[in-house]
C-alpha positions as CSV (number, residue, x, y, z in Angstrom):
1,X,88.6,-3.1,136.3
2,X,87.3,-1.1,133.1
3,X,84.2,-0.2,135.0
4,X,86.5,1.1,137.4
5,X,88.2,2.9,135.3
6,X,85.7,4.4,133.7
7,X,84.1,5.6,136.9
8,X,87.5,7.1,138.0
9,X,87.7,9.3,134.6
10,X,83.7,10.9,134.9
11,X,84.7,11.4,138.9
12,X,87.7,13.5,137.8
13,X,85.8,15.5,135.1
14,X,82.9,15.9,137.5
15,X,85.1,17.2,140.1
16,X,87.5,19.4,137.9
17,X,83.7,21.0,136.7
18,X,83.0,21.2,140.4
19,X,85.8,22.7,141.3
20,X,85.3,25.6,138.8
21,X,81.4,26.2,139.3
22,X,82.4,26.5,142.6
23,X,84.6,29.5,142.5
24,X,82.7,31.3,139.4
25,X,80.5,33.5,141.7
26,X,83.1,33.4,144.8
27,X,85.9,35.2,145.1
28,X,89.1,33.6,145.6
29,X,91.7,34.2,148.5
30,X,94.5,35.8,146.4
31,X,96.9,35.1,149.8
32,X,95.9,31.5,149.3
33,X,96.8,31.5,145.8
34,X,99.8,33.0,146.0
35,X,100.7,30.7,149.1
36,X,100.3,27.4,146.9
37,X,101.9,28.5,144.2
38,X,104.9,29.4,146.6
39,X,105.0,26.1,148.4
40,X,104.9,24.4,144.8
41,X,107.5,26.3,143.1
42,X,109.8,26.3,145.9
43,X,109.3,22.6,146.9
44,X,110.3,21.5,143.1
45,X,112.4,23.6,141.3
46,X,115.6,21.6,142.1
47,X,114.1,18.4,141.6
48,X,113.0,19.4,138.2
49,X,115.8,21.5,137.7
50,X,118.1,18.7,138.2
51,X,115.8,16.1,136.1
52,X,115.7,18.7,132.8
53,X,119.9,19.2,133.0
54,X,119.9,15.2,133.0
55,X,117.1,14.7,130.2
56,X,119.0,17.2,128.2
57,X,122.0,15.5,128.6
58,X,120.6,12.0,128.2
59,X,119.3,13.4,124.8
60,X,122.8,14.5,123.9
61,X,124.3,11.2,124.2
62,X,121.7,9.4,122.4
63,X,122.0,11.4,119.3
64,X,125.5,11.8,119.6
65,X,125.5,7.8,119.0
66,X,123.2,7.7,116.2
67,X,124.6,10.3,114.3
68,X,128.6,11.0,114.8
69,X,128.2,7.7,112.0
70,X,127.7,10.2,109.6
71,X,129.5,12.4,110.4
72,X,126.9,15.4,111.3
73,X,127.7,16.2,114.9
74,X,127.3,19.8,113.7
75,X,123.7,19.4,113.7
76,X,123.8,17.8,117.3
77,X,122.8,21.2,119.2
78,X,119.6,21.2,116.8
79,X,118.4,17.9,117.0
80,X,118.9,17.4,120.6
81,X,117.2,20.3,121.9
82,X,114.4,20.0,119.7
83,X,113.6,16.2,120.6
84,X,113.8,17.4,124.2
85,X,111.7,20.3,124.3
86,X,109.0,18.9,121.7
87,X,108.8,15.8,123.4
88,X,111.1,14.1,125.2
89,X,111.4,16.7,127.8
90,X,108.2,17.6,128.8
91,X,107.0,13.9,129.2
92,X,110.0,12.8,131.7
93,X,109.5,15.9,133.8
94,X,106.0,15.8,133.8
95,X,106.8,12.2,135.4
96,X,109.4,13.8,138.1
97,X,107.0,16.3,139.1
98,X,103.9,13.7,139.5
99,X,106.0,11.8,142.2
100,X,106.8,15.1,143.6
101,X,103.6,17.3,143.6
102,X,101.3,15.1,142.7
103,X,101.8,12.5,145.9
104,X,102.4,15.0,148.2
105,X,99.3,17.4,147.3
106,X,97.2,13.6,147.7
107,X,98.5,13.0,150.7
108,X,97.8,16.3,152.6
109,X,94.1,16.5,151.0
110,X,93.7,12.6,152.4
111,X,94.9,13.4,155.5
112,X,92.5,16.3,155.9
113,X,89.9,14.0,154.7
114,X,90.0,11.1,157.0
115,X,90.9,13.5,160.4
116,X,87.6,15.7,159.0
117,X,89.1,18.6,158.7
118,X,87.5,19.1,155.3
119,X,84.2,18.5,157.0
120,X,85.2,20.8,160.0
121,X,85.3,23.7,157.2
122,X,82.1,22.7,155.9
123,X,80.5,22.8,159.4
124,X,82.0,26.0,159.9
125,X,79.7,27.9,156.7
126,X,82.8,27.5,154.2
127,X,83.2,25.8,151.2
128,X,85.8,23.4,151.1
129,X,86.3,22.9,147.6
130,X,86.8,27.3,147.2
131,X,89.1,27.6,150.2
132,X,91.2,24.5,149.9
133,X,91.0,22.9,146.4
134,X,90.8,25.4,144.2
135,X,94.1,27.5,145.6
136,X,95.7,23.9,145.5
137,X,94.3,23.4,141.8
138,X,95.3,26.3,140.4
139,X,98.7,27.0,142.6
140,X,100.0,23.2,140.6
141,X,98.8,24.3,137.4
142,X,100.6,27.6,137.7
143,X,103.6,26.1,138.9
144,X,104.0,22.9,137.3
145,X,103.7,24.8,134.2
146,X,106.2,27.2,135.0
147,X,108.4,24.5,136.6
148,X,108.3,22.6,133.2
149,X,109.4,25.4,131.1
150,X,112.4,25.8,133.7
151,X,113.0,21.8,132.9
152,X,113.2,22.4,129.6
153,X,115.4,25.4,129.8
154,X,117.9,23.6,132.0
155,X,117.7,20.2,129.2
156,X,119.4,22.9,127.3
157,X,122.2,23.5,129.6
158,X,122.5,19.7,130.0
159,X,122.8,19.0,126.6
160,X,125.1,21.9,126.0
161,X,127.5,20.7,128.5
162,X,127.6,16.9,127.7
163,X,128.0,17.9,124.0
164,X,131.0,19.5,125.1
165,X,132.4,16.9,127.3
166,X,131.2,13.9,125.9
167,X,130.6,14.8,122.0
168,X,133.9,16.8,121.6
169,X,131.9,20.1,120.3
170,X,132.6,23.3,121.3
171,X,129.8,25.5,122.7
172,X,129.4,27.5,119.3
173,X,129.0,24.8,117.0
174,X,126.4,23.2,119.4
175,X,124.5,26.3,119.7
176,X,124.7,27.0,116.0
177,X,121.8,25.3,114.3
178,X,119.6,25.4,117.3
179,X,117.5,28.4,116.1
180,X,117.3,26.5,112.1
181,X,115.8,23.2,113.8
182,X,114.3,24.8,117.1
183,X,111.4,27.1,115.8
184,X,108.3,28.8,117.3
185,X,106.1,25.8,116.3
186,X,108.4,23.2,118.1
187,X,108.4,26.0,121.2
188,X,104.8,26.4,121.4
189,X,104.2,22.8,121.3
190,X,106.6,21.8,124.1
191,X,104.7,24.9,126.5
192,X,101.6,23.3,125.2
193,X,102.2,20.0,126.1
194,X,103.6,21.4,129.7
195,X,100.0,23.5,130.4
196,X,97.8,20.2,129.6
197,X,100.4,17.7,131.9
198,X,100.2,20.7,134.5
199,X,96.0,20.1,134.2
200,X,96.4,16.6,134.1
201,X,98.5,16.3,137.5
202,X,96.3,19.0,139.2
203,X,93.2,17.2,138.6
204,X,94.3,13.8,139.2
205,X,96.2,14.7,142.5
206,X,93.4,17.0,143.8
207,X,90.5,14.3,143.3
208,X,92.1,11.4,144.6
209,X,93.6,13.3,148.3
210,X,89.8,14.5,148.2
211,X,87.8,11.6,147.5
212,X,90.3,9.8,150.3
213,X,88.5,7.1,152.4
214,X,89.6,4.5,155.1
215,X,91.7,6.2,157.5
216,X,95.3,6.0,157.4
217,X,95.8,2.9,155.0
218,X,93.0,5.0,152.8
219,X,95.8,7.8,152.8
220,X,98.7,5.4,151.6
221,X,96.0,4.0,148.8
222,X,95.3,7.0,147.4
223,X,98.7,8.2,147.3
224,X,99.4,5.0,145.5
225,X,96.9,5.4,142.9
226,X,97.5,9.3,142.2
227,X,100.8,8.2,141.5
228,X,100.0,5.7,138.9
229,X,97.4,7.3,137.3
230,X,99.1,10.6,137.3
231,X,101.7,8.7,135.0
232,X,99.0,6.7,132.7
233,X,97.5,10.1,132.4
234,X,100.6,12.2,131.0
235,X,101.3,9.1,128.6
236,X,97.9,9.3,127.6
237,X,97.4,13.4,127.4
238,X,101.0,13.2,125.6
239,X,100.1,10.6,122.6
240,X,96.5,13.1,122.6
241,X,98.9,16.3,122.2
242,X,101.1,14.9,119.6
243,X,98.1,13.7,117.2
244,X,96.3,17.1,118.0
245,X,99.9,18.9,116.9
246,X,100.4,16.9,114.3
247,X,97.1,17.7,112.4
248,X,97.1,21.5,113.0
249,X,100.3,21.0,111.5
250,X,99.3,19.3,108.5
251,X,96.0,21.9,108.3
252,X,98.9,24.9,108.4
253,X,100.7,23.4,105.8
254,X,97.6,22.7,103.6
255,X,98.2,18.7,103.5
C-alpha cells in the first residue's frame, strides 16, 4: 500500500511536469481555455456558493457558543470571519468542489481513455496532453481558485446573517471589528491556501481520468480514487500551508 502510494505521488508530479513541458513551445487554444474555465465556473458556483454561506454560518454558531460566556459577542464578526477565511473556509470548500470538479473532470478523461478517444487524437498528429489536459488543467485551477474566493466571500454573508438571527447582533456591531482582526496577512493566506488546493485538485483529477484503465469499471475506480485522494491531498497541502505561513510569520516578526 505505501509502495502504492508512493508510486501514485511521482506519477502525479511526473505528469503535472509533463503536462507543462508539453505546452512550453506550443501554443495553447485560447477558445479551449476559455471554454473550460466556462464549464467549471458555471457548473460550481452555486454549489460552492451555497457551501461558503453555510461554513460561514456554521462558524458563527460555533463561536457564538464558546464565547457569549464571556460576554464578548462584540468581537463575534472578527473572530468568525477570520477562522473561516484563514482556515476553516478554504479547507471545507476545497472538499465541496473535489466531489464536484474533481469527479466529474476524472470521469470524462476516463471515459475518453477507455473508448480511445485520447488515442484517436494521437493518431490524428495532435498531442493529447496540449489539446485536452492542459485547457482542463488550467481552466480548474483558474476556476477553483476563483470559485474559492467567492466561498469565502459568501462565509461572510453566512456568518453575517446567522449572527443576526441566531447571536442577537445587529449587522453593525458584527461588521465592526472585522477589519481589527481580519488583516491583509490573514487575506493573503486564505487566497493562498485556495491557489495550492486549486493545484492540488487539478492535478489529482487530471492524472487519475488520464491514466484510466479497465473499461467501464476502470472509469467508476478512478473516479473513486480521485475522490479520496483529492481529499487526503487538501488535508495534507493544508497542514503544509499552515506550517509554511506560520514560519514566514514568525521570520516577519523577527522570532
Amino acid at each position: 500500500m505505501v509502495l502504492r502510494l508512493v508510486e501514485d505521488i511521482g506519477g502525479c508530479v511526473q505528469f503535472v511536469g509533463q503536462v507543462f513541458s508539453s505546452v512550453r513551445h506550443q501554443k495553447v487554444s485560447l477558445h479551449s481555455l476559455v471554454d473550460q474555465i466556462w464549464n467549471v465556473t458555471v457548473q460550481s458556483m452555486s454549489t460552492t456558493s451555497i457551501a461558503g454561506f453555510f461554513v460561514g454560518a456554521i462558524m458563527t454558531v460555533q463561536f457564538t457558543m464558546q464565547i457569549q460566556e464571556f460576554g464578548a459577542l462584540a468581537y463575534l464578526g472578527g473572530l468568525a470571519t477570520s477562522g473561516t477565511i484563514r482556515e476553516v473556509g478554504p479547507l471545507l470548500i476545497a472538499f465541496m468542489l473535489s466531489g464536484k470538479i474533481g469527479a466529474y473532470t476524472s470521469a470524462e478523461l476516463g471515459t475518453m481513455r477507455v473508448t480511445e478517444q485520447i488515442d484517436a487524437i494521437r493518431c490524428l498528429g495532435a498531442d493529447p496532453i496540449k489539446e485536452i489536459i492542459f485547457p482542463r488543467f488550467a481552466g480548474i485551477v483558474i476556476s477553483s481558485f476563483f470559485l474559492l474566493g467567492l466561498g469565502l466571500v459568501m462565509s461572510v454573508w453566512g456568518g453575517l446573517f446567522m449572527g443576526m438571527f441566531f447571536s442577537g447582533i445587529n449587522m453593525d456591531e458584527y461588521l465592526r471589528y472585522i477589519p481589527r482582526i481580519v488583516n491583509w496577512g490573514s487575506i493573503s493566506g486564505g487566497l493562498f491556501k485556495c491557489f495550492v488546493f486549486s493545484v492540488v485538485l487539478a492535478s489529482i483529477c487530471t492524472y487519475k481520468g488520464y491514466t484510466t484503465r479497465g473499461g467501464a469499471k476502470g472509469v467508476g475506480r478512478s473516479v473513486v480514487q480521485t475522490a479520496v485522494a483529492s481529499m487526503v491531498g487538501i488535508v495534507v497541502a493544508d497542514w503544509l500551508t499552515s506550517f509554511l505561513m506560520d514560519v514566514a510569520t514568525q521570520i516577519y516578526l523577527g522570532v
